[in-house]
C-alpha positions in Angstrom: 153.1 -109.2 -212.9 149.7 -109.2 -211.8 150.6 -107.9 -208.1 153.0 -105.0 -209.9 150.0 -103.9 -212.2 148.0 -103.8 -208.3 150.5 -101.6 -207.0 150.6 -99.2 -210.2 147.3 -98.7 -209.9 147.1 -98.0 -206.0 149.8 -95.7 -207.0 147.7 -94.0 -209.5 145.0 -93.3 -207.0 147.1 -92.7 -204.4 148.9 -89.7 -206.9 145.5 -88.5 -207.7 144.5 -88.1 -203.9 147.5 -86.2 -203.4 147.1 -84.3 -205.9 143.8 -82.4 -204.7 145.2 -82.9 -201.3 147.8 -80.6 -201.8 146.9 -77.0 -202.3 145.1 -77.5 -198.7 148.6 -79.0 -197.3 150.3 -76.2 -198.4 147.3 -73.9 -197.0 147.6 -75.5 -193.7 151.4 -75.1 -193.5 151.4 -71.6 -194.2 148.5 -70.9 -191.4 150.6 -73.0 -189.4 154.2 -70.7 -189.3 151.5 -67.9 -188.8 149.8 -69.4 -185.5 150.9 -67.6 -182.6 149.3 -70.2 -180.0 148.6 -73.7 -180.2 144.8 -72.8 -179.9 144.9 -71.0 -183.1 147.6 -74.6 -184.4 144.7 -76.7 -183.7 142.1 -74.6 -185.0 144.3 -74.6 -188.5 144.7 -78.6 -188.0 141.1 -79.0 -187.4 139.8 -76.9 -190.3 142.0 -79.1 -192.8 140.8 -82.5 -191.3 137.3 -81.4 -192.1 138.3 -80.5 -195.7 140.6 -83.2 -196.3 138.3 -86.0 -194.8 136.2 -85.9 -198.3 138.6 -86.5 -200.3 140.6 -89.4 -198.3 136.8 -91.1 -198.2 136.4 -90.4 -202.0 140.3 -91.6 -202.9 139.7 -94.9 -200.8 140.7 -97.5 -203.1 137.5 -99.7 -203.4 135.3 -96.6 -203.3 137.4 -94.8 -206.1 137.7 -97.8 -208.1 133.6 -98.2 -207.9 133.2 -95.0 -208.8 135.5 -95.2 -212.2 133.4 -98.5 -213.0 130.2 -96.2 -213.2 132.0 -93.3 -215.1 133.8 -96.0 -217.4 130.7 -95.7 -219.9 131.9 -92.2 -220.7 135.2 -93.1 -222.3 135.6 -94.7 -225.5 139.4 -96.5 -225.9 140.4 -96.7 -229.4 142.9 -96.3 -231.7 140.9 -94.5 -234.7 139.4 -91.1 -233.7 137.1 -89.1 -235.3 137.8 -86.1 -234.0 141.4 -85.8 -235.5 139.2 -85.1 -238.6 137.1 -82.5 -237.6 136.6 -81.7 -233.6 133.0 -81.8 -234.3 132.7 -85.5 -235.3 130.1 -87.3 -233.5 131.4 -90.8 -234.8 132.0 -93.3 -232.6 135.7 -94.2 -232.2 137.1 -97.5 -233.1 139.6 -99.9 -231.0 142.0 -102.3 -232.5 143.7 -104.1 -231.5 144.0 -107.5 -232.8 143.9 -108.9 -236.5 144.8 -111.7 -238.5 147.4 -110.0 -240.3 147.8 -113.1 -242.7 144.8 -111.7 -244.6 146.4 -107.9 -244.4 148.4 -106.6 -247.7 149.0 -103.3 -246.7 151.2 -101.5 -243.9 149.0 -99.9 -241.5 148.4 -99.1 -237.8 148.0 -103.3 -237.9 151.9 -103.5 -238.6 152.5 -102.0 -234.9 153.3 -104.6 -232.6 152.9 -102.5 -229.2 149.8 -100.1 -230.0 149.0 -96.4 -227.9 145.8 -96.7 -226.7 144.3 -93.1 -227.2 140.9 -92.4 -225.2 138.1 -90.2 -226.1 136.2 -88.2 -223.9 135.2 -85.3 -221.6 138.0 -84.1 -219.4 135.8 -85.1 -216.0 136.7 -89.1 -217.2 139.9 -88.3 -217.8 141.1 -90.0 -214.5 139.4 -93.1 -215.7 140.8 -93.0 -219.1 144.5 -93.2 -218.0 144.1 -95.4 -215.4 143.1 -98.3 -217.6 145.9 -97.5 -219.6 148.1 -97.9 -216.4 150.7 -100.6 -218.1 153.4 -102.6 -215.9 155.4 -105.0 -218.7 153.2 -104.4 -221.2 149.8 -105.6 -218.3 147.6 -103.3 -218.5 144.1 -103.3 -217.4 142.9 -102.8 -220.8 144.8 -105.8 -222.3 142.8 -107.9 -219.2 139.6 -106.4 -219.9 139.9 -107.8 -223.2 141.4 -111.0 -221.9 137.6 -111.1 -220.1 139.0 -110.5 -216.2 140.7 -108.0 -214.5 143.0 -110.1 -212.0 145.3 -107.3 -211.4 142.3 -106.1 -209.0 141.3 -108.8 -207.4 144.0 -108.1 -204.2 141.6 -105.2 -203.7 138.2 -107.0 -202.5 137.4 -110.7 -201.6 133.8 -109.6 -203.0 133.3 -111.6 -206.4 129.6 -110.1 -207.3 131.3 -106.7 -206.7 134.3 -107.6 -208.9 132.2 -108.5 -211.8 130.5 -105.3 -211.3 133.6 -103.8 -211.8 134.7 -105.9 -214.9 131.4 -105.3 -216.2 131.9 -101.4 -215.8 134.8 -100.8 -217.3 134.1 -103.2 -220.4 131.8 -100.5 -221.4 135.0 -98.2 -222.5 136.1 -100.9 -224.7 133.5 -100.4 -227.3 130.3 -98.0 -227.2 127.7 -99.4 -227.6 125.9 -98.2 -230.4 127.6 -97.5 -233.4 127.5 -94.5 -235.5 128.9 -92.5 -238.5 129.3 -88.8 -239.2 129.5 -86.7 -241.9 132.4 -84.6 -240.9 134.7 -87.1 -240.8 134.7 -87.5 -244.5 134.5 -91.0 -245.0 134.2 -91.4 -248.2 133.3 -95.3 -249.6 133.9 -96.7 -253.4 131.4 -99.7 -254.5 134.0 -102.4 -255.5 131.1 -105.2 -255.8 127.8 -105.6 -255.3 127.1 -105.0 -251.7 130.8 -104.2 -250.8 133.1 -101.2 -250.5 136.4 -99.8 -250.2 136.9 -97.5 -247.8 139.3 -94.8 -249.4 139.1 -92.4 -246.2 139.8 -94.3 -243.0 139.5 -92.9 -239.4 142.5 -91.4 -238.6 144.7 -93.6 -236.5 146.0 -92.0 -233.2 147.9 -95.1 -232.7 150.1 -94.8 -235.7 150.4 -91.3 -235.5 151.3 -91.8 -231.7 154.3 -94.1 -232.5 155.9 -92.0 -235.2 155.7 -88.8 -233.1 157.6 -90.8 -230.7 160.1 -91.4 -233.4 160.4 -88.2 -234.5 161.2 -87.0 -231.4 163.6 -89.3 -230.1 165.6 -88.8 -233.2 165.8 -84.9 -232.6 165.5 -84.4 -228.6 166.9 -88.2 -227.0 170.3 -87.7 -224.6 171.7 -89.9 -227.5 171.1 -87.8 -230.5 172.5 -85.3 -228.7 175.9 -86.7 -228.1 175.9 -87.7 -232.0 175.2 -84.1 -232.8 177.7 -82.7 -230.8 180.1 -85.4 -232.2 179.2 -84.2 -235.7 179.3 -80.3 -235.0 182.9 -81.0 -233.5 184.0 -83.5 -236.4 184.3 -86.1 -233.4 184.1 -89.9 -233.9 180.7 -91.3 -232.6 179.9 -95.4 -232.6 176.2 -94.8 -232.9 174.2 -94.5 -235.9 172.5 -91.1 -236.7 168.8 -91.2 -237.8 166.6 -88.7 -238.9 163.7 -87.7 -240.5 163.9 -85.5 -243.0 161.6 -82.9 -244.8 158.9 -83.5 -242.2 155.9 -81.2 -241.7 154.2 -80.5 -238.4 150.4 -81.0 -238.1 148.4 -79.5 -235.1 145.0 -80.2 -233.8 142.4 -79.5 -231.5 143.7 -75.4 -231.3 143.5 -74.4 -228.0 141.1 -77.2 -226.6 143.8 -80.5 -227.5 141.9 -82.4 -224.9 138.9 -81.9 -226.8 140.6 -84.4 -229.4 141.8 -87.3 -227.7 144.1 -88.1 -224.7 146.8 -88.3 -226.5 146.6 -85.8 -228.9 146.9 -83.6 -225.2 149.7 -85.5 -224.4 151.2 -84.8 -227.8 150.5 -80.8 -227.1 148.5 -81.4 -230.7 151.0 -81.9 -232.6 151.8 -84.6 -235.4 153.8 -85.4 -238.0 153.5 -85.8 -241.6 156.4 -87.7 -243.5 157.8 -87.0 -246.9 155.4 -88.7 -249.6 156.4 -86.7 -252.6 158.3 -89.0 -255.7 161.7 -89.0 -255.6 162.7 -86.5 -257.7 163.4 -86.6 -261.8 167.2 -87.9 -262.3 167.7 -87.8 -266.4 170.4 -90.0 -267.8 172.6 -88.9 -269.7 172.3 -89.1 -273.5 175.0 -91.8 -275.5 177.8 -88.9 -275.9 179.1 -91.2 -278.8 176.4 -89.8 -280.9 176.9 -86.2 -280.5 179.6 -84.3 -282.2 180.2 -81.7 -279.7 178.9 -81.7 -275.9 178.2 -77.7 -276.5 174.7 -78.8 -278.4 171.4 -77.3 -278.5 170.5 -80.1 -275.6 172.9 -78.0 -273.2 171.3 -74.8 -274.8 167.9 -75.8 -273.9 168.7 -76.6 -270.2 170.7 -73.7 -269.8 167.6 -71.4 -271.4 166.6 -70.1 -268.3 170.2 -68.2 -267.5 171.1 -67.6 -270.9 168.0 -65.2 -271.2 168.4 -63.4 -267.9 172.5 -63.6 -268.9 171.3 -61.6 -272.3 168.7 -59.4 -270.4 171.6 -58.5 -268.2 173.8 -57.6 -270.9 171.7 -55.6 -273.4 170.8 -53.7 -269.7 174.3 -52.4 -269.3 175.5 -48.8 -269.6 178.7 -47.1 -269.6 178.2 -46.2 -266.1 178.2 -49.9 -265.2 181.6 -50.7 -265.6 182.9 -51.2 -262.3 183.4 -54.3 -260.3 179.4 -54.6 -259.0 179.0 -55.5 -262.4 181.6 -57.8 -263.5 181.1 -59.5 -260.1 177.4 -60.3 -260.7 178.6 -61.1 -264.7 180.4 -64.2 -262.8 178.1 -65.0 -260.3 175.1 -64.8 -261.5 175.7 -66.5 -265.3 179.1 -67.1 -266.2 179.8 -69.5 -263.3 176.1 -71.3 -263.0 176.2 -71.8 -266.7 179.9 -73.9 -266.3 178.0 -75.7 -263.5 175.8 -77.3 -266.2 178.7 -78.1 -267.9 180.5 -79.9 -265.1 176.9 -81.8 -263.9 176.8 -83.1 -267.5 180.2 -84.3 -267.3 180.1 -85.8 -263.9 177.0 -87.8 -264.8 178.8 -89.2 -268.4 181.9 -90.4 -266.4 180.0 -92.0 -263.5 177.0 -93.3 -265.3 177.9 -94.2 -268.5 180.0 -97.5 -269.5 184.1 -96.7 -269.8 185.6 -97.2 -272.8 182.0 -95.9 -275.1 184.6 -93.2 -276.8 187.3 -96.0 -278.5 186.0 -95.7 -282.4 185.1 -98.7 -284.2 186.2 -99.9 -288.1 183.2 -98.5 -289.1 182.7 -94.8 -288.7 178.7 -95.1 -288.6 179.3 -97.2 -285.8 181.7 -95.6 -283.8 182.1 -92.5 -281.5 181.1 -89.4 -283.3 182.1 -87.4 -280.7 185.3 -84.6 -281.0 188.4 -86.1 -279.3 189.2 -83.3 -276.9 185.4 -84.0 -275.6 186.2 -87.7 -275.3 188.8 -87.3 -273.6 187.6 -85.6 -271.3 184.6 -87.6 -270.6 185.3 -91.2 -271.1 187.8 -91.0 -267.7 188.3 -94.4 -267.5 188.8 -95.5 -270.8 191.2 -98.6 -270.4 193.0 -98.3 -273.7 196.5 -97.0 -273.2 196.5 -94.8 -276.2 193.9 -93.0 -274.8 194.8 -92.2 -271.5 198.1 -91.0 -273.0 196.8 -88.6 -274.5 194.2 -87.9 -271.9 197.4 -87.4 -269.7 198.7 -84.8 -271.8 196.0 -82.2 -271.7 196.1 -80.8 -274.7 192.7 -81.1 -274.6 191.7 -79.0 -271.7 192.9 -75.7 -274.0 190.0 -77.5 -276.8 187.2 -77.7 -274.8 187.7 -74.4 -272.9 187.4 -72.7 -276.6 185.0 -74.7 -277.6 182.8 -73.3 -274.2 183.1 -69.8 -275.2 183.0 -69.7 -278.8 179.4 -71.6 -278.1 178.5 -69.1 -275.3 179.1 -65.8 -277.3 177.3 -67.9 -280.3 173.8 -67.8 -277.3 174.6 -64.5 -276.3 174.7 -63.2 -279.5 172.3 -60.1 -280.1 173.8 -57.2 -282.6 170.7 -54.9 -281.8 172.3 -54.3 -278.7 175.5 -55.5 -277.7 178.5 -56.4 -279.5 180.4 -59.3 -278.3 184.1 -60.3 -279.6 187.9 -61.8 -278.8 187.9 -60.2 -275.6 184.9 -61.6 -273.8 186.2 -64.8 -276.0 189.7 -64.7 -274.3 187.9 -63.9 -271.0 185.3 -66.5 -270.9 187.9 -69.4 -272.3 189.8 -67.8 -269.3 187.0 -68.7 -267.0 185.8 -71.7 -268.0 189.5 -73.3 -268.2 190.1 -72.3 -264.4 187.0 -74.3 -263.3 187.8 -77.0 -265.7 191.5 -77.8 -264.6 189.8 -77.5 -260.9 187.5 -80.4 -262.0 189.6 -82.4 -263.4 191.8 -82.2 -260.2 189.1 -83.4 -258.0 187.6 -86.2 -261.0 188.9 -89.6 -259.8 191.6 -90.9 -262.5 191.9 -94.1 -264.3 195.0 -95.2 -262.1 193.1 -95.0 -259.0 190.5 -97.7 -260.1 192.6 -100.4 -261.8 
């Protein structure tokens, strides 16, 4: 592993020489197709030995390596920034990497098993930064480092003094050394005992934030996801299991400078991502319909306040010139059909939720179901008594509850200063309401499908 890790990090230097190499390569070709003689080829081939000489000294292996060692001081590894708080922060940044997560009680940037090591510092160490971080199966140079040796270099030079030199070098971007704090980080500590506090603002870890970018990504942009989107858009079979994150929000630092944040907040292009910590929203059970007399109550009145004062607005708004289908479109649309939604949620939530058979009435009345039979049986779906579901079969009831809608709709609506309303909005909304209700009772799971 050790010899692999050499060979990355040749590899590394070897990039980074051909990388300043090359806008003279490409120099020297095009002066080349332009040489009419081979004076003027050899003048061309000349001038870019003396300019590429330099750099082939300075991206010798043992001299470039030397020359990181003596920069290495610059760079802070870590995996807590300060900067990602304010770009600013003169903190000092933190690195770790290894705890004894017996004594941890919390889920933290401990919990990750294979940590990002992010690097802060100027962009002139920047070469230094990632070459530690050079890994080969999970080897890198930083993992040696704190392992006290860097064998993966030792191929390099038989020198030992100049080796330790090295070592001792590149140590230095393990841990700066002195420490410091800063007020734009916003640390903010809570005295728990005497002498001892809890730190309620911690540095903000690059790590963690690192890993579930990665995440993010991968479940929105991988080759994989893609094929299980396309499966999905195309109502295709796919073997794989869809994950996503929803309700995310993106995060962006450093602006224009992301360098000037951390090494991997460039490599990130400043972006981060903040998961979903809101409570899971309210779900409110449904009230024991037993006690109630009629599901049309001043419960469903309340919940339905909102509509039913636009819905009465709306009305005492009309005028003789709005009597065309604009009008009785939005009547539908806008209150008629939300308010039966209500309706339907209601009795959705009662059948699924709430214990079958609640409706059969016991000997004694103060103890039974209170409720009017046409609601009952409507609601108490799986009822096992045969009785019951004999008449639920029927649906004589549907006709019931569809009156009972309207007559306690027009009783909301009511307003005599402005509006009258009579049998034929009655008839109508009955009308309505009965359409949607035979539609949901259609698509409501019966009592023979779960015996």
């Amino acid at each position: 592993m050790e010899h692999s890790l050499y060979d990355a990090l040749l590899a590394y230097i070897e990039q980074r020489k051909q990388a300043k190499l090359e806008p003279l390569q490409k120099a020297r070709d095009k002066a080349l197709k332009a040489a009419a003689s081979q004076e003027q080829e050899a003048i061309v081939n000349a001038d870019y030995a003396e300019k590429a000489t330099p750099i082939e000294a300075k991206f010798e292996p043992i001299h470039w390596v030397t020359d990181a060692a003596t920069r290495a001081k610059q760079v802070s590894l870590a995996t807590h920034c300060p900067k990602f708080t304010h770009g600013d922060a003169k903190a000092t940044s933190m690195l770790v990497t290894e705890v004894d997560k017996s004594e941890s009680r919390y889920l933290t940037s401990y919990s990750l098993t294979d940590k990002a090591i992010d690097a802060d510092c100027n962009a002139a160490v920047l070469d230094v930064a990632r070459f530690l971080k050079v890994t080969v199966e999970g080897e890198s140079l930083i993992s040696q480092l704190q392992a006290g040796h860097i064998n993966a270099l030792k191929p390099l030079i038989d020198d030992a003094t100049l080796l330790e030199t090295w070592r001792a070098g590149f140590s230095l971007a393990l841990n700066d050394q002195t420490l410091s704090a800063h007020n734009l980080t916003k640390q903010t500590y809570f005295p728990v005992n005497e002498g001892e506090y809890l730190l309620l603002c911690p540095l903000y870890s690059s790590s963690l934030a690192h890993t579930l970018y990665n995440k993010v990504r991968a479940t929105r942009f991988g080759e994989k996801v893609k094929a299980i989107r396309e499966a999905k858009n195309k109502q295709y079979y796919h073997p794989e299991r869809w994950e996503i994150f929803p309700h995310t929000v993106k995060q962006a630092f450093g602006g224009t400078n992301k360098q000037n944040i951390s090494l991997l907040n460039s490599n990130r292009q400043g972006e981060g991502f903040l998961l979903n910590a809101a409570p899971p929203s309210y779900q409110q059970q449904p009230e024991d319909p037993s006690k109630q007399t009629s599901i049309f109550n001043r419960r469903l009145a309340y919940q339905a306040s909102h509509l039913l004062h636009d819905f009465r607005a709306f009305l005492a708004s009309l005028t003789e010139r709005d009597r065309n289908f604009a009008t009785r479109y939005r009547r539908d649309h806008d209150f008629i059909l939300p308010l039966t939604d209500l309706v339907f949620d209601y009795a959705a939530r009662v059948q699924q939720q709430v214990p079958a058979g609640w409706s059969q009435r016991a000997e004694n009345k103060d103890e039974g179901c209170h409720l009017k039979r046409e609601h009952a049986l409507w609601l108490d779906v799986h009822n096992p008594d045969d009785q019951f579901q004999r008449e639920r079969d029927a649906q004589a009831w549907l006709d019931t509850v569809a009156s009972d809608f309207a007559a306690w709709l027009l009783r909301q609506l009511e307003d005599k200063q402005h509006y009258l309303l009579g049998d034929t909005e009655f008839n109508y909304i009955r009308k309505v309401f009965l359409t949607q209700l035979k539609a949901f009772e259609r698509d409501t799971p019966q009592f023979e499908e779960n015996r």
